[in-house]
Structure formats: C-alpha cells, structure tokens
KEPA-906988 format. One record per residue (C-alpha): residue number from 1; x, y, z; residue in three letters. Coordinates in Angstrom, 3 decimals. Example, Ala and Ser with C-alpha at 12.3 -4.5 7.8 and 13.67 -1.06 7.14 Angstrom:
BEGIN
num: 1	px: 12.300	py: -4.500	pz: 7.800	residuo: Ala
num: 2	px: 13.670	py: -1.060	pz: 7.140	residuo: Ser
! end
This chain:
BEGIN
num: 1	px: -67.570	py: 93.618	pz: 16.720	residuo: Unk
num: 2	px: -65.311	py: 95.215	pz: 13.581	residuo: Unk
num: 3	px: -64.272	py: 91.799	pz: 13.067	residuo: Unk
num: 4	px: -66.823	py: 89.971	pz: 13.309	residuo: Unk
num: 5	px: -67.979	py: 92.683	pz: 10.565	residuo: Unk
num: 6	px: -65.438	py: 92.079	pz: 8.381	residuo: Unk
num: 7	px: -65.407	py: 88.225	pz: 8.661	residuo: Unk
num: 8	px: -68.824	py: 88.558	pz: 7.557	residuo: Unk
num: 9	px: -68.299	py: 90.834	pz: 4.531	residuo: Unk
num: 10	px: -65.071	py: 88.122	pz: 3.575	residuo: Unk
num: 11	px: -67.364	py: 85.261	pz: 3.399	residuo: Unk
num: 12	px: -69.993	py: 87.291	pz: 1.699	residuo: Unk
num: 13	px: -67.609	py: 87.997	pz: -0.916	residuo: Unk
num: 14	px: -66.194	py: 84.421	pz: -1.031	residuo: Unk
num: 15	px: -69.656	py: 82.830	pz: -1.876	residuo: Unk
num: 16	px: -70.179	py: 85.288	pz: -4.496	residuo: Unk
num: 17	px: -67.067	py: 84.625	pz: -5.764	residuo: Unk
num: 18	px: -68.656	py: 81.401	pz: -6.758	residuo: Unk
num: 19	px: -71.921	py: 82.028	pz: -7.859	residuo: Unk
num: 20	px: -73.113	py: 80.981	pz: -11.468	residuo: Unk
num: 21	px: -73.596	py: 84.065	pz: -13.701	residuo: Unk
num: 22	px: -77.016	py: 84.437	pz: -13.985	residuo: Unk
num: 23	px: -77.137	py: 85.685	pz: -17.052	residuo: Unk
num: 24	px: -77.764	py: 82.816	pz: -19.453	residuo: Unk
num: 25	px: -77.305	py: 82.831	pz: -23.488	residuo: Unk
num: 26	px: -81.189	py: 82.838	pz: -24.340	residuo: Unk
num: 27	px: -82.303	py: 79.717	pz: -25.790	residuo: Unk
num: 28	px: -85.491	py: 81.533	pz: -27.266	residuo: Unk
num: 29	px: -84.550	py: 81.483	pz: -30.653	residuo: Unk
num: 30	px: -83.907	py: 77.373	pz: -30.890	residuo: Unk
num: 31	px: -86.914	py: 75.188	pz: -31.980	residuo: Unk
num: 32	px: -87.531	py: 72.274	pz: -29.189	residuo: Unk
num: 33	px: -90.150	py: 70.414	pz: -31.186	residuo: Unk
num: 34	px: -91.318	py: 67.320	pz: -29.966	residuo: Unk
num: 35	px: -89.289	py: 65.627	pz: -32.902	residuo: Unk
num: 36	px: -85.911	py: 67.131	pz: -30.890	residuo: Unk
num: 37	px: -87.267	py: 65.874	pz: -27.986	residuo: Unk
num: 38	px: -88.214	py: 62.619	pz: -28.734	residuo: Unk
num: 39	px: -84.703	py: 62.429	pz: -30.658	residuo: Unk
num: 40	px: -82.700	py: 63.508	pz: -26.979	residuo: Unk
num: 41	px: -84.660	py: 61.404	pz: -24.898	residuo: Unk
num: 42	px: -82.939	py: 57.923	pz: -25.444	residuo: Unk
num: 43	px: -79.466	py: 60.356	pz: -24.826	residuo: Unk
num: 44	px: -80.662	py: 61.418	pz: -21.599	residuo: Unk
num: 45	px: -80.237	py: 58.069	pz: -20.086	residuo: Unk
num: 46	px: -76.089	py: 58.303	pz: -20.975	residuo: Unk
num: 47	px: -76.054	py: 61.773	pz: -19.889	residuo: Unk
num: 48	px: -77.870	py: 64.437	pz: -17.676	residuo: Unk
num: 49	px: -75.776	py: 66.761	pz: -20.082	residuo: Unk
num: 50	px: -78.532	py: 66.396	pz: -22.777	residuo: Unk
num: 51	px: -81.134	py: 66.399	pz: -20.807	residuo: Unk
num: 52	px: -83.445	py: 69.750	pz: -22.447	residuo: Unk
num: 53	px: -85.359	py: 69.918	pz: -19.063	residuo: Unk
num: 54	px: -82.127	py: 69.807	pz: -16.787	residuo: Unk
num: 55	px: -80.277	py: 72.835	pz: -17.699	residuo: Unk
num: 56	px: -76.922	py: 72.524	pz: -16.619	residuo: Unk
num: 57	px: -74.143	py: 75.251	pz: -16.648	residuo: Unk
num: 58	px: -70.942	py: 74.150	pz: -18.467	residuo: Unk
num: 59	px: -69.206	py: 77.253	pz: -18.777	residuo: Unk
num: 60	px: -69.069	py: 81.136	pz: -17.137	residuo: Unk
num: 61	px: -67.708	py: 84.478	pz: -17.824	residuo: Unk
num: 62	px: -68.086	py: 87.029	pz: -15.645	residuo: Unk
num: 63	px: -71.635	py: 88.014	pz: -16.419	residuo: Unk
num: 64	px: -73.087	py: 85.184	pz: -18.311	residuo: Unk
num: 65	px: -72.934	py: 81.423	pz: -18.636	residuo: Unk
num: 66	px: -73.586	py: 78.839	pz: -21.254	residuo: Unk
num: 67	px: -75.545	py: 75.746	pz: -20.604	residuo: Unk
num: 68	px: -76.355	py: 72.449	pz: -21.858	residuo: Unk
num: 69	px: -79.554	py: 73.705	pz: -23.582	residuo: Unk
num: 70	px: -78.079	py: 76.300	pz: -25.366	residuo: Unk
num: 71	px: -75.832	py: 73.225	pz: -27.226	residuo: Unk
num: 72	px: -78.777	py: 70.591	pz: -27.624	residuo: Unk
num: 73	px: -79.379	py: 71.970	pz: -30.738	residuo: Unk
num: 74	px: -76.409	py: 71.533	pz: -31.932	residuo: Unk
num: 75	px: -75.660	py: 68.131	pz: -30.924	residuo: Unk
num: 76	px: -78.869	py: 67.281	pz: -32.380	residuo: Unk
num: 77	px: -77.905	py: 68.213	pz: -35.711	residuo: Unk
num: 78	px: -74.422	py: 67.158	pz: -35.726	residuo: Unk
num: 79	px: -76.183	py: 63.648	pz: -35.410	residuo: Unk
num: 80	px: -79.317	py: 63.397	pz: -37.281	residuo: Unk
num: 81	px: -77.043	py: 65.206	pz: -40.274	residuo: Unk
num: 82	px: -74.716	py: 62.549	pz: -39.951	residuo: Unk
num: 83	px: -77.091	py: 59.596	pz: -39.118	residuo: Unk
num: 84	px: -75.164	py: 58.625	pz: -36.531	residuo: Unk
num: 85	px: -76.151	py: 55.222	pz: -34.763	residuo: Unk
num: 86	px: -77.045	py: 55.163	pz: -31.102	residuo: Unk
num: 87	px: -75.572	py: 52.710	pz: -30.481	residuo: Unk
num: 88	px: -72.630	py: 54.536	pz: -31.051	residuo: Unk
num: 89	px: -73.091	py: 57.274	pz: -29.204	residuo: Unk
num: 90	px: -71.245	py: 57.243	pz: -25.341	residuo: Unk
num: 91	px: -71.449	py: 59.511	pz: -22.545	residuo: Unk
num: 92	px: -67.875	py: 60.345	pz: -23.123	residuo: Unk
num: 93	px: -69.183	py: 61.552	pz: -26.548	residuo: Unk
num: 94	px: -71.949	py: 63.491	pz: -25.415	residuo: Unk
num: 95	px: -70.254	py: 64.947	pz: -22.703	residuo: Unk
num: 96	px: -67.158	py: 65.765	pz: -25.020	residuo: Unk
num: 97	px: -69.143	py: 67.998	pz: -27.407	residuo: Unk
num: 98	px: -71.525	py: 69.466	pz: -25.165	residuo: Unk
num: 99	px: -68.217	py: 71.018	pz: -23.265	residuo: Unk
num: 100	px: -66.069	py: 71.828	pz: -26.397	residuo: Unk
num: 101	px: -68.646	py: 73.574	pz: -28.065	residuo: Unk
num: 102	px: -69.862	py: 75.116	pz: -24.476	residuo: Unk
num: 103	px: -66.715	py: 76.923	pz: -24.554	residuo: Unk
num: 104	px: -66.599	py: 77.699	pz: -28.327	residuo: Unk
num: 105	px: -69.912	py: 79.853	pz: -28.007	residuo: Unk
num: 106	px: -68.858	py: 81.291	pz: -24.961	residuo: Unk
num: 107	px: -65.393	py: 82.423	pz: -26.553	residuo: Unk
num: 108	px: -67.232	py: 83.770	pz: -29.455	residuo: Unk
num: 109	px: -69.565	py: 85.446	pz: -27.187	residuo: Unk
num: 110	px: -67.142	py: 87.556	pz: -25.757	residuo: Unk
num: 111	px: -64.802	py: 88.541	pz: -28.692	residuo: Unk
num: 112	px: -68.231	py: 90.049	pz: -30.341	residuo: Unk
num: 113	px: -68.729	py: 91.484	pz: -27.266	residuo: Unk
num: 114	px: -65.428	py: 93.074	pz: -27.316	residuo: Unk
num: 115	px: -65.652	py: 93.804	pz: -30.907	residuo: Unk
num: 116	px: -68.970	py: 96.112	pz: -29.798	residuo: Unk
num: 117	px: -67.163	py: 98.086	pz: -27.359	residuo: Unk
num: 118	px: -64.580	py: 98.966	pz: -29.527	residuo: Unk
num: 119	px: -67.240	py: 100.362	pz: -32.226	residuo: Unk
num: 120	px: -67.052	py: 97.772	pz: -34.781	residuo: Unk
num: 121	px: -70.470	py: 97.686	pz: -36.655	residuo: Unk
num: 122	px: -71.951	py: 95.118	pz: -39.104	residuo: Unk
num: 123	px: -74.959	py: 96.491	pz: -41.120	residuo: Unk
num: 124	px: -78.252	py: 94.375	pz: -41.933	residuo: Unk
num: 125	px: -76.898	py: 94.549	pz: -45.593	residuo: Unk
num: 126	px: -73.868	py: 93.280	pz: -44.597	residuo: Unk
num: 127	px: -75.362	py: 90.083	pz: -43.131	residuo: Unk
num: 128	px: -77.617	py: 89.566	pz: -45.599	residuo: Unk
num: 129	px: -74.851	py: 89.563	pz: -48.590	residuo: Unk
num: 130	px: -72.990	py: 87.096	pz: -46.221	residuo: Unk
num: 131	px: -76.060	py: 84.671	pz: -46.471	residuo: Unk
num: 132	px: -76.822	py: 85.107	pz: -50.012	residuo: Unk
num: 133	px: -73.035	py: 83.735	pz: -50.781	residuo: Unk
num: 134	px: -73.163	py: 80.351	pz: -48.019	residuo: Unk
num: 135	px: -76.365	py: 79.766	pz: -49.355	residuo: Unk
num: 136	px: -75.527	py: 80.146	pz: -52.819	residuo: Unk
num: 137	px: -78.687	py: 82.295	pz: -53.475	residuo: Unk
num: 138	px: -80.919	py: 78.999	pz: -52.681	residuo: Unk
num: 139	px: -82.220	py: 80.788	pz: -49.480	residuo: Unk
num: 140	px: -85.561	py: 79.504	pz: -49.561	residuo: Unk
num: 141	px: -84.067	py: 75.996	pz: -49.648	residuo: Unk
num: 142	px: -81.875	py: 76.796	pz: -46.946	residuo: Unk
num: 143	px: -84.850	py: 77.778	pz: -44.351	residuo: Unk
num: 144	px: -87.071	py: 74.745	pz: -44.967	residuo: Unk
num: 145	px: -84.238	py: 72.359	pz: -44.578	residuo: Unk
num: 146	px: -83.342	py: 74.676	pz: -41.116	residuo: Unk
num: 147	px: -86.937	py: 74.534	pz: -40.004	residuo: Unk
num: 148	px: -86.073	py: 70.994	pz: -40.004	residuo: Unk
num: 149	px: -83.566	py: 71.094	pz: -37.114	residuo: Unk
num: 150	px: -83.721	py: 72.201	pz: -33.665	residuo: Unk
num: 151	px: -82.044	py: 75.508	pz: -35.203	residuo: Unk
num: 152	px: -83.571	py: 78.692	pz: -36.761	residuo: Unk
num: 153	px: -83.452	py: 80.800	pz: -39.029	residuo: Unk
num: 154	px: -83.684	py: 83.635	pz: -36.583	residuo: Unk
num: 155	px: -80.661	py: 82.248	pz: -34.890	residuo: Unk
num: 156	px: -78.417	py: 81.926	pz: -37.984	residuo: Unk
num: 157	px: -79.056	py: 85.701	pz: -39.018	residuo: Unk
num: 158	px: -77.400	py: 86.320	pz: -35.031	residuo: Unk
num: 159	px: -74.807	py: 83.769	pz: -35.418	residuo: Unk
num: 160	px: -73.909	py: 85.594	pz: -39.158	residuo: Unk
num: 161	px: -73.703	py: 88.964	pz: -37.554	residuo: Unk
num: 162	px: -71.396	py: 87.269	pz: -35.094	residuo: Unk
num: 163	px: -69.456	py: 85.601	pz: -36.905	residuo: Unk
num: 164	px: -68.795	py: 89.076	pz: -39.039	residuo: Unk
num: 165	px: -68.539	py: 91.214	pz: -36.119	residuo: Unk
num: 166	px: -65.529	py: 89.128	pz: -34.781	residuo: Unk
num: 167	px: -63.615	py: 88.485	pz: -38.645	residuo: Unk
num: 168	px: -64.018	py: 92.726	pz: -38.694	residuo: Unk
num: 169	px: -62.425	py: 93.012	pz: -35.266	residuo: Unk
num: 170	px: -59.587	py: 89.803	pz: -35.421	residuo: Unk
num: 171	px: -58.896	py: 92.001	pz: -38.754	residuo: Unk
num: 172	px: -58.772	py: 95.267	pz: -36.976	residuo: Unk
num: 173	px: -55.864	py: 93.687	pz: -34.940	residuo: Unk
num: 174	px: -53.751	py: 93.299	pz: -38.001	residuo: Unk
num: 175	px: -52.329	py: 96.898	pz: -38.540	residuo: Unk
num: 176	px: -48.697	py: 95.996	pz: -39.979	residuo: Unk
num: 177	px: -47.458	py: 92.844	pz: -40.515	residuo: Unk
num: 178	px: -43.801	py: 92.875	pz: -41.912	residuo: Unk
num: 179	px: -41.496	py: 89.488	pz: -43.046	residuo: Unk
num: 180	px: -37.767	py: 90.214	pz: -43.115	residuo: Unk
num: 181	px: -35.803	py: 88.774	pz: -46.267	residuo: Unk
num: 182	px: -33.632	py: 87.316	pz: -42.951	residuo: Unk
num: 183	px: -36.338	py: 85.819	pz: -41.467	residuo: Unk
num: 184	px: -38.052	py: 84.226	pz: -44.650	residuo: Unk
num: 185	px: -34.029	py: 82.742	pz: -45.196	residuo: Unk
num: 186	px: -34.240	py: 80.948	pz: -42.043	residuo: Unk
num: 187	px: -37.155	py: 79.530	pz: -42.029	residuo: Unk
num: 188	px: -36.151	py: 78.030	pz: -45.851	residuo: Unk
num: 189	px: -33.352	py: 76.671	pz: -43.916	residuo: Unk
num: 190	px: -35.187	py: 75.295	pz: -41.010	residuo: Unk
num: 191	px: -38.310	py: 73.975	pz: -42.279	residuo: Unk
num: 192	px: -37.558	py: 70.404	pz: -44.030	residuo: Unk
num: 193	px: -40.258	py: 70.328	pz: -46.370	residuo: Unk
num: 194	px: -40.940	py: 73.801	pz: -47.625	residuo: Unk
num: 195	px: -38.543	py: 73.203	pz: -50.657	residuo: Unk
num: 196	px: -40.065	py: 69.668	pz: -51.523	residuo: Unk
num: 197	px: -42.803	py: 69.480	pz: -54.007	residuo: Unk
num: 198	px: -45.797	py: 68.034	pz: -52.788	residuo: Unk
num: 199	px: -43.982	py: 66.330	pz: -49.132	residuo: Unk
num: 200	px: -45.514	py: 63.745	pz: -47.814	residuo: Unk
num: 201	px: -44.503	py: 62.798	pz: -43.986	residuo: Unk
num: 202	px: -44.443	py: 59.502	pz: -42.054	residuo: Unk
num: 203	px: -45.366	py: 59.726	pz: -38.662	residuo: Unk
num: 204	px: -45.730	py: 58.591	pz: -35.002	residuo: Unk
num: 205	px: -47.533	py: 60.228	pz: -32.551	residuo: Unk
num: 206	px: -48.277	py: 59.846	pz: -28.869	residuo: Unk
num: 207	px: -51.541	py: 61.359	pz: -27.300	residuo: Unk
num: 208	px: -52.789	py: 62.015	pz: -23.766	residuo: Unk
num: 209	px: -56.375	py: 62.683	pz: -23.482	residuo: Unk
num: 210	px: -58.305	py: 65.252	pz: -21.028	residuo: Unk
num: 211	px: -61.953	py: 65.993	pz: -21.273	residuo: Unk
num: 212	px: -63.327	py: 69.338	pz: -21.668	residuo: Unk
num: 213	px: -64.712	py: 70.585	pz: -18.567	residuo: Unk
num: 214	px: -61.858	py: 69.257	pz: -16.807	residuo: Unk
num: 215	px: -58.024	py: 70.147	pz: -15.934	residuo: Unk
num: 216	px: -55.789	py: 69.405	pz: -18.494	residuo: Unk
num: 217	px: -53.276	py: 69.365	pz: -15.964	residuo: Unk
num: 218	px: -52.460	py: 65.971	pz: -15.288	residuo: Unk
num: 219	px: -52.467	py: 65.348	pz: -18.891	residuo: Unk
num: 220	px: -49.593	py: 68.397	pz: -19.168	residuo: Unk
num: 221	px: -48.071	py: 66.327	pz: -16.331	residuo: Unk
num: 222	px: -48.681	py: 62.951	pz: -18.061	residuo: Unk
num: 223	px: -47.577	py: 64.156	pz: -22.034	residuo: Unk
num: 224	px: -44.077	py: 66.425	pz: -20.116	residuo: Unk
num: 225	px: -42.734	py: 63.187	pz: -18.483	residuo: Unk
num: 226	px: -43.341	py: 61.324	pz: -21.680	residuo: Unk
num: 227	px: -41.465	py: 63.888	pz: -23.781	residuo: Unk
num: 228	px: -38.411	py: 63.709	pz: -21.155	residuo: Unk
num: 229	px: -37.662	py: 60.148	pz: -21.339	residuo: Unk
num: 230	px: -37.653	py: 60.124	pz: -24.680	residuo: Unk
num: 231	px: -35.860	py: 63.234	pz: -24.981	residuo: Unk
num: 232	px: -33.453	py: 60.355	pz: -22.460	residuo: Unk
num: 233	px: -33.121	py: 58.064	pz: -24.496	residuo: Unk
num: 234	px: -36.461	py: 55.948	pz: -24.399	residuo: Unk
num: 235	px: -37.826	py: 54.120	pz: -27.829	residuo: Unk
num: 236	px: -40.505	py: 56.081	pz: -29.038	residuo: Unk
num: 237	px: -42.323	py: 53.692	pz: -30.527	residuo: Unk
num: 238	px: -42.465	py: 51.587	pz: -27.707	residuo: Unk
num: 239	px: -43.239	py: 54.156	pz: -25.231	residuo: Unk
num: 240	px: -46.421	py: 54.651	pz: -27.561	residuo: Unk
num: 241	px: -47.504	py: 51.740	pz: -26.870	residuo: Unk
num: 242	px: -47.245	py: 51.637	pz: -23.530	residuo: Unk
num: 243	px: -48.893	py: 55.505	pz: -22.868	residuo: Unk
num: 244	px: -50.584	py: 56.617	pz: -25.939	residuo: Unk
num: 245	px: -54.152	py: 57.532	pz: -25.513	residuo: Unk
num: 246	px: -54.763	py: 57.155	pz: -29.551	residuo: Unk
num: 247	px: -56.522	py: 53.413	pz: -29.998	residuo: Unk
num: 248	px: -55.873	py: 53.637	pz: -33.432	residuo: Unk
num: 249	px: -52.221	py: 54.235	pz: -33.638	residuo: Unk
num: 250	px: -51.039	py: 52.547	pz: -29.694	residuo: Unk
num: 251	px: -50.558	py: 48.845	pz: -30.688	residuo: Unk
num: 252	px: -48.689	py: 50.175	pz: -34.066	residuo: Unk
num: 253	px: -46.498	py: 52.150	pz: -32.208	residuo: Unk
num: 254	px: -48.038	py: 55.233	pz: -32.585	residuo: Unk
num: 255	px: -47.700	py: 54.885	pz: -36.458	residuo: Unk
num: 256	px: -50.080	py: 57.680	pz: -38.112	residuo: Unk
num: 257	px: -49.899	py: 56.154	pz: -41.205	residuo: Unk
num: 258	px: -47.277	py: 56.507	pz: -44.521	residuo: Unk
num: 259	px: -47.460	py: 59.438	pz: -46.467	residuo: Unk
num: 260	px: -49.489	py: 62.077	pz: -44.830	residuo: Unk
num: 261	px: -49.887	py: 64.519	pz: -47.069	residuo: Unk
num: 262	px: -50.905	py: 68.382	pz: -45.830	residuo: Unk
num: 263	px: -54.397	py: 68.913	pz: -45.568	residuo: Unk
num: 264	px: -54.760	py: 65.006	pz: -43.383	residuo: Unk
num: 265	px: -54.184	py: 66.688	pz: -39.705	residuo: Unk
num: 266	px: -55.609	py: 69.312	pz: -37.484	residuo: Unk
num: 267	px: -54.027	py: 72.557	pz: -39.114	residuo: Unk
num: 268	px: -51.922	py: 73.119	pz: -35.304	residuo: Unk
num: 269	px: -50.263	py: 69.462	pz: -35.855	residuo: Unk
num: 270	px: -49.754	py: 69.612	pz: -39.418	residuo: Unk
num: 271	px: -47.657	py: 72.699	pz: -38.845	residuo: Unk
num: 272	px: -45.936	py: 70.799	pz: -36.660	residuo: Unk
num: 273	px: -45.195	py: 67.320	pz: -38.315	residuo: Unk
num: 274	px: -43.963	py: 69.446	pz: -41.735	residuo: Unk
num: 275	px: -41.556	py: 71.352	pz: -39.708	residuo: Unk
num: 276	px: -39.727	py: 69.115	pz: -37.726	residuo: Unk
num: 277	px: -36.417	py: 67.316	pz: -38.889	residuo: Unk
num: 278	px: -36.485	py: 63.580	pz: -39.565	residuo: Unk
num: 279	px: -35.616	py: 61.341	pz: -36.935	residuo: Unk
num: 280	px: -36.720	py: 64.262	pz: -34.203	residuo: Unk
num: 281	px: -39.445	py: 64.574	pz: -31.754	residuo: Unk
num: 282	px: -41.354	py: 67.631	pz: -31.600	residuo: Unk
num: 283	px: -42.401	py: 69.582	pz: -28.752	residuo: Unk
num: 284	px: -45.711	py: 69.008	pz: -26.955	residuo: Unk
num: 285	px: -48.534	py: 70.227	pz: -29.085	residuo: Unk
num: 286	px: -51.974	py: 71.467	pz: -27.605	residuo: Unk
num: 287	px: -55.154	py: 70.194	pz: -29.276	residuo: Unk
num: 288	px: -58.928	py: 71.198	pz: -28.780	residuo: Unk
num: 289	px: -59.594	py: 67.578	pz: -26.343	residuo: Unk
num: 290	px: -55.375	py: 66.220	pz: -26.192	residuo: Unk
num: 291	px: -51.702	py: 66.846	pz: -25.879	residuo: Unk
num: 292	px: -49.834	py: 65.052	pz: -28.411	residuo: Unk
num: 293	px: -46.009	py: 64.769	pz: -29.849	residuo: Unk
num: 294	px: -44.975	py: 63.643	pz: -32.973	residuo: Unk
num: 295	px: -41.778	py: 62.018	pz: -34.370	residuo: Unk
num: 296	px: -41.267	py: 62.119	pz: -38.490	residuo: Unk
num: 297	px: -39.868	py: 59.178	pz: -39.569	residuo: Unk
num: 298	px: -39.414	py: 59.852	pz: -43.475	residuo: Unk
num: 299	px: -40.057	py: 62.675	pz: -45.605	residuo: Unk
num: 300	px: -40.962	py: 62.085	pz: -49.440	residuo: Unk
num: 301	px: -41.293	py: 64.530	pz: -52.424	residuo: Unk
num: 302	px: -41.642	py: 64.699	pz: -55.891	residuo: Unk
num: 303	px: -38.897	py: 66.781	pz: -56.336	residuo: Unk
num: 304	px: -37.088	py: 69.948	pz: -54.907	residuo: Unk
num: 305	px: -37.421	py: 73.978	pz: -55.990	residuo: Unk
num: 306	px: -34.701	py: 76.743	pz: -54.985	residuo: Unk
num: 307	px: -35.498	py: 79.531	pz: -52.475	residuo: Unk
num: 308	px: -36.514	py: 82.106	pz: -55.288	residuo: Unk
num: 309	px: -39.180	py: 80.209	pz: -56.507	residuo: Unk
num: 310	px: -41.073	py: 80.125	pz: -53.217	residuo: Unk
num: 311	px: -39.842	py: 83.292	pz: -51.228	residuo: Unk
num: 312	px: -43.245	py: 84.090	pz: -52.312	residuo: Unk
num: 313	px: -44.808	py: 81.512	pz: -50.216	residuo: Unk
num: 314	px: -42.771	py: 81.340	pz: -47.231	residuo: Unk
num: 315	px: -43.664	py: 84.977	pz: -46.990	residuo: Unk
num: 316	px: -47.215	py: 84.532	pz: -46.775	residuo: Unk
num: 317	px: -46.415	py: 81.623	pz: -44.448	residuo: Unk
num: 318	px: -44.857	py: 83.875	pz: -41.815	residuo: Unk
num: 319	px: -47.574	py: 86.658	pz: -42.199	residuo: Unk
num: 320	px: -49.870	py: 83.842	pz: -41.412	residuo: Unk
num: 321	px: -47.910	py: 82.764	pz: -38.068	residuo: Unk
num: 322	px: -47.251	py: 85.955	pz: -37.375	residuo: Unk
num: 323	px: -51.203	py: 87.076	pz: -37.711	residuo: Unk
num: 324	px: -52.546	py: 84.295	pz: -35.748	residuo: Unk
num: 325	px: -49.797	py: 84.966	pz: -32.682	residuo: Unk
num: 326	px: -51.778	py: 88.605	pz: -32.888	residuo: Unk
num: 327	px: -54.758	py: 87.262	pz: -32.567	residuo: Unk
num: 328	px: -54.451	py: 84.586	pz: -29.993	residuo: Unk
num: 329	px: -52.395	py: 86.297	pz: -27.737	residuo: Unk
num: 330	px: -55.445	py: 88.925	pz: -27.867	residuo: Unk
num: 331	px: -58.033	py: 86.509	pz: -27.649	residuo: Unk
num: 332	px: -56.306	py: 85.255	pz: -24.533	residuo: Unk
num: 333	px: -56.411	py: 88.377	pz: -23.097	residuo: Unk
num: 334	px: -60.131	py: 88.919	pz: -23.897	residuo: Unk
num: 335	px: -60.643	py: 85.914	pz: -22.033	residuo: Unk
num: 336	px: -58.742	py: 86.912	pz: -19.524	residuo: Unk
num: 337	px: -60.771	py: 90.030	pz: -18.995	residuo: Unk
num: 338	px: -64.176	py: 88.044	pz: -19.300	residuo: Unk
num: 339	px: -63.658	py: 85.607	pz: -16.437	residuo: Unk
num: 340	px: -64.090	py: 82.693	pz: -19.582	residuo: Unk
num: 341	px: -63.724	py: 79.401	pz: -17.841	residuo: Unk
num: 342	px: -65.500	py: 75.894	pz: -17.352	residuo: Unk
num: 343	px: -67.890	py: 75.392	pz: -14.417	residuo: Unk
num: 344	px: -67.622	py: 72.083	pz: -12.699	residuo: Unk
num: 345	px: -70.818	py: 69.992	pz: -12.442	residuo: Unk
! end
C-alpha cells in the first residue's frame, strides 16, 4: 500500500511537471479591432500561430506563459508599418516571429521581475520624461497614430516602465569595471583592424538554420562538423555551397559581399568578422534564428594610426565586452531561476 502511495504521488508530480503555467501575460491592454482582425484572418490559413481566437502557448517560465495573442499585435504592426505583401508572407515567417519575439517578452518579463525584487523603482515621472524624449514632445501625434494599431497607449506606458526598470537593474550589475594597460596591448595586437582607419572586411560565411521553438541542437551538430572539416583541410567556399543555409550567399560561395564596413552585420557577427585574422575561420557564432562561421578574405583601410592614438578606444571596447559578459552571464542565470523556456505545440 506505501508504494502504491508513493507511485501515485511520483506521477502526480510528473504531470505537473508538465503543465502550462497558467498564468498568462494579459492581453487586456491590446486593441483587437475588427480592422486587426480582418487584417490576421487571411494569416490564419498559413498558421494556427496567428490565429487571435486560438491562443496558443509558445513559451513558459515557471509561473507564467506567453502566447500567440499576446504577439498578434505585434506582428500586425511589424507588417502593416512595413506594407508588407501577402503574398510574401510564409508560415515559416509567421511562425519565426511569433516564437522569437515569444521569448523576447518573456525574457524581459522576468529580468523586470527580478529587477522588482531587488528594490529597483522607476517613478511615474521617470516614465513620462522617457516618453517625452522618443516622442520628441509630439505626444499627441504619437497616440493617434498608436490608436491606429492593434497596440495602446496604455501598453506603451508598461512597456516604458519596463524597459527602464531593466536598463536601472542591467546597470546596477556594473559596480567596477577595470581595463589593464596589458590587456588593452593585446588586444591592439590581436585584433586586425582596430589600427586601420575606417576597415572594411570581405567575407564568407556559412549558416545553419533552426527555428525558434525548436532545438537548436542538430543545427550545433550540423554547424560543429562543418567547422571540423574545414578546420581539416576542406575548401570553404565550396563547403558553402554544399551546406550553407544562407540563399543569398550559397551558390557564391558563401561570399557576403566586398567591403563590409561596421555597422552592415548583426552587432555579435560584426565583432566577430573585424577580429579575426585574414585567411582564418572563426569560431561558431550564435545568432537570434542561426549558427554561422565566417572566413575574412581581405581587409582594406584608409590608412593606419599607432596604439596611443586609440588606447582610448580599445579601452572603451573592453569595458563594453567586459559589461555585456556581466550581464549575460546574469541574465542566464535569471533565466535559469525562472524556468524560461519554449513550449512545444
């Protein structure tokens, strides 16, 4: 009978080990006007995701979830702002941005949460002098053109308060930062374009996919093996072809494109492509929906300047690295704490 008792209690635990938190972030504050509506409706047919009568969980934490009608909105502005064509538009689109920015509210959810229990505080005035500057005192402007959207204005004070609760506690984390003149030497040394005037790189890349919502495993798997043989000895360019994910650089070889200059890639590859040597391959690098690597082919400047003109800049370089290691490696370990994860559908 104790067994049976405790065999019980396991698979009571088990089940609600897997239950859907039932908290949901409240929709109440986004406008579902029949304009929205009739705007989703043609969508719904590519994907149950943005369906606004089929709520669907895309991602948990331990005591709340976000679903796909807390990111309608959203995906409804993204596309009547940018009069995007239906015809355009794909499940794999839909599904794409619905997940990313599932997880993106989620994540922010928590680090406000976090930033609450640790007795960070943003006052009313403090939110509205944060409006006042993004709308460049045309307020009134702003809410007629958001009482447009399936937004509100309601929503956008919360999401400002958020926003500034989680800048005051990421900035909270930052107690002493310190650059040694060694470390600001070698990094002169190692980094082939910090003494170039205005570098501009030439580029291959190689890119394996994986959709949000789902493992990025097999795309580690995929991207590693990749790496190694041409870490052995295979032709980069042709190995692009063959693998690469990216339609617009595969048949090229995975040529990006002469003469990227900084500002053209996602800040965590452009870090990336100016610091590696020419002729090498980098290591893999992790992106919001793919793992890529890069190989720099050429570097071009207008010229070269010696290490005193830019210890400077190097230094606020490496406070920069060094102050977003602090804050990821916290915000992994807030999500961590929150149970943040993807629910499969």
């Amino acid at each position: 009978m104790k067994k049976l008792v405790i065999s019980i209690m396991i698979i009571i635990s088990l089940i609600s080990c897997k239950k859907v938190s039932t908290e949901k972030l409240s929709t109440n504050l986004f406008n579902f006007s029949t304009q929205v509506v009739d705007y989703m409706k043609p969508l719904e047919a590519l994907s149950k995701l943005a369906s606004i009568d089929n709520e669907i969980v895309l991602v948990t934490a331990n005591d709340f979830s976000v679903t796909n009608k807390f990111v309608i909105p959203f995906l409804h502005y993204q596309l009547s702002l940018n009069n995007v064509n239906s015809a355009d538009i794909t499940k794999e689109r839909i599904e794409e941005f619905m997940y990313l920015y599932a997880y993106i509210f989620a994540k922010n959810e928590i680090i406000a949460r976090e930033a609450i229990e640790k007795g960070i505080v943003v006052s009313d005035e403090e939110v509205e002098n944060s409006i006042t500057m993004n709308t460049q005192g045309r307020l009134d402007e702003f809410k007629e053109f958001i009482g447009t959207t399936a937004l509100s204005y309601d929503f956008y004070l919360k999401d400002t308060k958020q926003s500034l609760l989680i800048g005051k506690y990421e900035k909270s984390l930052i107690t002493d930062i310190t650059v040694s003149e060694e470390e600001k030497k070698e990094y002169f040394l190692k980094d082939p374009t910090i003494s170039k005037t205005n570098p501009k790189v030439t580029l291959r890349n190689i890119t394996v996919n994986f959709k949000p919502g789902s493992s990025k495993d097999k795309a580690l798997v995929k991207i590693t093996k990749i790496l190694n043989d041409i870490k052995k000895g295979k032709d980069f360019a042709e190995v692009a072809t063959k693998m690469s994910d990216d339609a617009n650089t595969r048949n090229a070889g995975g040529m990006m494109g002469d003469f990227v200059s900084r500002g053209d890639l996602e800040p965590a590859l452009e870090l990336v492509a100016f610091s590696t040597p020419i002729g090498e391959v980098s290591d893999i690098v992790e992106l919001p929906n793919s793992f890529q690597i890069i190989k720099v082919e050429k570097i071009d400047s207008e010229g070269v300047v010696e290490y005193n003109d830019i210890v400077e800049t190097i230094g606020n370089i490496l406070s920069y690295m060094k102050r977003e290691d602090i804050v990821k490696e916290d915000t992994d370990r807030v999500i961590a704490k929150y149970g943040l994860r993807y629910w499969k559908i």
